[in-house]
C-alpha positions in Angstrom: -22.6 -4.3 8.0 -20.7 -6.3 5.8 -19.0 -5.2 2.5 -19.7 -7.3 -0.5 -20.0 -4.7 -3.5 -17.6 -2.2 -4.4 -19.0 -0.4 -7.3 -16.2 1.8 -9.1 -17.7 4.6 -11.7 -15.3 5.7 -14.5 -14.2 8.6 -16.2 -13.0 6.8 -19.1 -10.4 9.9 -19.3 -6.5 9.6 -20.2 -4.0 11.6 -19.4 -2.9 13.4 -22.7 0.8 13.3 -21.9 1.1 9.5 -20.7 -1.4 6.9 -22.1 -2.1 5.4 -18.9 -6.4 6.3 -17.4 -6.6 8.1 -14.8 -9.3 5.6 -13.5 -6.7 2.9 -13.3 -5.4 3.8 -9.4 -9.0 3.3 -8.3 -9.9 0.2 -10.1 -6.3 -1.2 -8.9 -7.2 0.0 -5.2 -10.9 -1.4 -5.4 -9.3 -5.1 -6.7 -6.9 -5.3 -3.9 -9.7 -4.6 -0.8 -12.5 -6.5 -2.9 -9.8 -9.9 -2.6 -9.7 -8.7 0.9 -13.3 -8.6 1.8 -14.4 -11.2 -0.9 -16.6 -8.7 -1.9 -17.2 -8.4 -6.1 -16.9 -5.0 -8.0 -19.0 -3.3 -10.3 -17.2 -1.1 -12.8 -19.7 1.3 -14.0 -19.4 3.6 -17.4 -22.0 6.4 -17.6 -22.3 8.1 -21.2 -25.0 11.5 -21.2 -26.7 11.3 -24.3 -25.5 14.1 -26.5 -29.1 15.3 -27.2 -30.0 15.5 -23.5 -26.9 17.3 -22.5 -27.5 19.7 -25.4 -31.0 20.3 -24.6 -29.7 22.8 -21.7 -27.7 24.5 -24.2 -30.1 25.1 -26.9 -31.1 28.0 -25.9 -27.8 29.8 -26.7 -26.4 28.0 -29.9 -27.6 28.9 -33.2 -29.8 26.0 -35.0 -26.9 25.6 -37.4 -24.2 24.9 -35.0 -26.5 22.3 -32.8 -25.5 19.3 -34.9 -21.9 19.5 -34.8 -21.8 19.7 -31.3 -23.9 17.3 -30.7 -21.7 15.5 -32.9 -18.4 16.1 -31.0 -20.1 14.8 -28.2 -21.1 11.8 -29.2 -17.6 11.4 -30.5 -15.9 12.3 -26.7 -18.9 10.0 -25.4 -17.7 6.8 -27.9 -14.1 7.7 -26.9 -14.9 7.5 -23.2 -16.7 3.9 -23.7 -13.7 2.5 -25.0 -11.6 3.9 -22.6 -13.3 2.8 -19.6 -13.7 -0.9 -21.1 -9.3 -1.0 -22.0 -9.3 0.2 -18.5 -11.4 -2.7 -17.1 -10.0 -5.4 -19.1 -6.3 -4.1 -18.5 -6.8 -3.9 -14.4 -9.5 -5.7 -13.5 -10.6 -8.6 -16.3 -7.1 -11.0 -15.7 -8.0 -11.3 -11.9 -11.8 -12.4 -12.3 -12.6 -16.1 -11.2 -8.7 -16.3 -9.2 -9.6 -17.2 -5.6 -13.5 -16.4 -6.7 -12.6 -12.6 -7.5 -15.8 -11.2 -9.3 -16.1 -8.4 -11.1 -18.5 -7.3 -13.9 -18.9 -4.1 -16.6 -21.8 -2.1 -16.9 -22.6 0.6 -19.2 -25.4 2.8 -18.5 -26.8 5.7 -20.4 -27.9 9.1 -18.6 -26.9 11.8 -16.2 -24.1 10.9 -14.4 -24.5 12.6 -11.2 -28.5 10.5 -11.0 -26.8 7.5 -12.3 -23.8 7.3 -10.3 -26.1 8.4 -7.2 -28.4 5.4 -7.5 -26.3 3.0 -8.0 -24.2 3.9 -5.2 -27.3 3.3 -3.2 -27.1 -0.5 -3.7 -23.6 -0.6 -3.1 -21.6 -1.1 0.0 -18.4 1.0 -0.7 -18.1 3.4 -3.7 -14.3 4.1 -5.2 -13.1 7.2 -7.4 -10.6 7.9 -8.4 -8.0 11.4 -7.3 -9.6 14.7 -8.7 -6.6 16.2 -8.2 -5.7 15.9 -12.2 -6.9 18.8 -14.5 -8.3 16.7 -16.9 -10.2 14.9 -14.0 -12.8 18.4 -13.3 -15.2 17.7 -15.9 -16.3 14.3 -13.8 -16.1 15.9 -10.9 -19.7 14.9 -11.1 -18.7 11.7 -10.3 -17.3 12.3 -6.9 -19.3 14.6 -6.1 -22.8 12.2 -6.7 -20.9 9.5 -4.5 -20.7 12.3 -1.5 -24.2 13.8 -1.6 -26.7 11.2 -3.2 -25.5 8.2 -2.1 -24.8 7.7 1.3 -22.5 5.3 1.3 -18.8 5.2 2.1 -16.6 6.6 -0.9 -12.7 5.5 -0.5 -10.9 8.3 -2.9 -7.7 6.9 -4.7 -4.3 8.8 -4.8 -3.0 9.7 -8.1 -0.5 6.9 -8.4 -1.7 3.6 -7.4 -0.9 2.4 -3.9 1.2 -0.7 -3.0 -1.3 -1.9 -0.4 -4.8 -0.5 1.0 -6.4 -1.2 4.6 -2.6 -2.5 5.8 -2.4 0.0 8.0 -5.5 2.1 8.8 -5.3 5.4 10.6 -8.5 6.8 12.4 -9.0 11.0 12.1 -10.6 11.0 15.5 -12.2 14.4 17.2 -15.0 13.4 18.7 -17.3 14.5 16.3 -20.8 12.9 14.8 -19.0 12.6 11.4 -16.1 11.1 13.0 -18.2 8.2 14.8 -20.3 7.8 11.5 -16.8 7.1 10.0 -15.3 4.8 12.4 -19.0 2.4 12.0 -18.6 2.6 8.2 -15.0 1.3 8.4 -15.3 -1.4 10.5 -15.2 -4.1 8.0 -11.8 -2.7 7.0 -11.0 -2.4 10.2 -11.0 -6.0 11.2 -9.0 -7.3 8.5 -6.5 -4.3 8.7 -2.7 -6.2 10.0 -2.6 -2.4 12.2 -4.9 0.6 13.4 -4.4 3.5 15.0 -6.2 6.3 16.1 -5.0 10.0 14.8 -6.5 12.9 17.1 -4.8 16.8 16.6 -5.2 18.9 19.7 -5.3 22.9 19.0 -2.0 24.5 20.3 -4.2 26.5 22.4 -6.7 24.3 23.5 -6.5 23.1 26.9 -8.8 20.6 26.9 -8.5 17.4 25.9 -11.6 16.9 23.1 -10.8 13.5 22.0 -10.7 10.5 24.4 -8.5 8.4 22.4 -8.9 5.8 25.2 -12.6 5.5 24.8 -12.2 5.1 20.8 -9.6 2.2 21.4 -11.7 0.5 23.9 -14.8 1.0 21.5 -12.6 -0.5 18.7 -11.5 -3.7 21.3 -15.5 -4.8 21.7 -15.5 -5.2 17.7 -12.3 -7.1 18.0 -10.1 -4.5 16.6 -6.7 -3.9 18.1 -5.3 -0.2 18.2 -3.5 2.3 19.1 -3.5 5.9 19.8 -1.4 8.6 18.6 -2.1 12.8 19.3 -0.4 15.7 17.4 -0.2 19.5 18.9 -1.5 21.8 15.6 0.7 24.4 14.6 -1.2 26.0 12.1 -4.9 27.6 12.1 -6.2 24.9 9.3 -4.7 21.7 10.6 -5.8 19.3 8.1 -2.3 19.3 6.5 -0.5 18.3 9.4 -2.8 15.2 10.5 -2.2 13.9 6.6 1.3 14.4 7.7 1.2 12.4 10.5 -0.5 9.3 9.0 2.1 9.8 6.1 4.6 9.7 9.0 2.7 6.3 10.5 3.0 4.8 6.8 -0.8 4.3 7.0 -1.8 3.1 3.7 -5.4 4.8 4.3 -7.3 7.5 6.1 -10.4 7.2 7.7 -12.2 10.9 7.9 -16.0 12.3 8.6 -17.0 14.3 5.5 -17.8 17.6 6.8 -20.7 19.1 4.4 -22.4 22.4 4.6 -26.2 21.7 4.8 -27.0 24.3 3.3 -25.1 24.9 0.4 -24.4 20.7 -0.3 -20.5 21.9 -0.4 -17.1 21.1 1.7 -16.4 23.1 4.4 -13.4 25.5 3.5 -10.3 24.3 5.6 -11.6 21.2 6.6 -10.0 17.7 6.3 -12.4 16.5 3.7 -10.9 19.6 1.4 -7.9 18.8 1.9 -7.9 15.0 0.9 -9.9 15.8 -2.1 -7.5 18.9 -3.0 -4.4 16.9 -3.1 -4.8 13.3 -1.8 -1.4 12.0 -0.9 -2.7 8.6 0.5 -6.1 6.3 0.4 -8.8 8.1 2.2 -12.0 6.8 3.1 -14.4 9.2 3.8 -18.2 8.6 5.3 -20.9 11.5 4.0 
């Protein structure tokens, strides 16, 4: 599978102590792989109507204070359009039609989590940016449609923007269904990465060795990719800290990982690495629901 759209849904949120949008570190990271892949990006700005979100409230506010909340939120959504079109035609605009970079705007009216979910469906890599900000939770929506009613690969933006993405690709490797759904997704970025390596964490107290690194690197060799594999002892119980550690320590530029998902409940598994990237990413991560 090749990718040729990146589709990057907005916040349209700024940071209230420094004028700069929180979106911008994901539209930044989805220019620099689209130029890469020669794929084009779709920046997409979803606005809930006020009246539909209110409807679910109605039942609760008096008939005299309906209006002016419906009000105020047609005020935050108009705020929110123009901020996600500054932050499109600051970061993305000057770069469209240099080297055949395409990119295009789209504004779409409705909920966000069914709007961001279905057009992530026709898309071949979805990127958010951190949630990691306060003043991000309110569109937490956003990530959270891209993980569970999408199914497609979401790559998760640090807080600051990154100097380079898919330079230096690590591979979270245990073994696991998620982690082979992972390592398939990637494999465009994978081919044009300049280095790979593959990142497995042994248990302190685990005798046995549960991921064949060799068997990943020789998969990885068929599909042209050259790499190289690197194991870490855990020292702690939740070791998810420690193998960001390591690819920190690697100066990977981005993390491949298996999102681990309850069923059940649609939510992250506590302690796993999935949390931890989405708690307080520290590099690039691409994760594969």
């Amino acid at each position: 599978m090749e990718i040729l759209k990146i589709l990057v849904p907005l916040s349209g949120q700024y940071a209230p102590e420094d004028p700069v949008s929180l979106d911008a570190p994901a539209l930044q990271s989805a220019v620099m792989l689209a130029k890469k892949l020669n794929a084009e990006v779709e920046v997409l700005c979803v606005i809930n109507p006020a009246r539909q979100e209110a409807d679910s409230w109605i039942d609760w506010i008096p008939d005299y204070g309906l209006d002016m909340v419906i009000e105020g939120l047609d005020r935050q959504g108009a705020v929110r359009r123009r901020n996600a079109r500054k932050t499109f035609e600051t970061h993305v605009a000057p770069a469209i039609g240099i080297d055949g970079f395409q990119a295009a705007f789209v504004e779409s009216e409705g909920d966000i989590r069914e709007t961001v979910g279905a057009a992530g469906r026709f898309s071949d890599l979805i990127v958010v940016a951190s949630s990691q900000s306060q003043w991000e939770r309110p569109f937490r929506p956003i990530l959270e449609a891209a993980l569970h009613e999408s199914a497609r690969p979401i790559l998760v933006s640090p807080e600051v923007a990154p100097a380079s993405v898919g330079h230096h690709v690590v591979i979270a490797w245990n073994n696991s269904p998620e982690a082979a759904r992972a390592l398939a997704a990637a494999m465009p970025i994978l081919r044009i990465a300049s280095k790979v390596s593959v990142l497995s964490c042994k248990e302190k107290d685990d005798e046995e060795d549960s991921a064949d690194l060799n068997a990943v690197i020789a998969y990885l060799g068929m599909h042209g990719v050259k790499a190289k594999g690197t194991q870490i002892i855990a020292q702690k119980q939740r070791p998810a800290s420690e193998i960001i550690d390591a690819a920190l320590s690697l100066e990977a530029d981005l993390l491949v990982l298996g999102s681990v998902i309850h069923t059940r409940k649609h939510s992250l598994v506590y302690g796993s690495l999935t949390e931890e990237v989405l708690k307080a990413p520290r590099l690039s991560a691409l994760l594969v629901p």
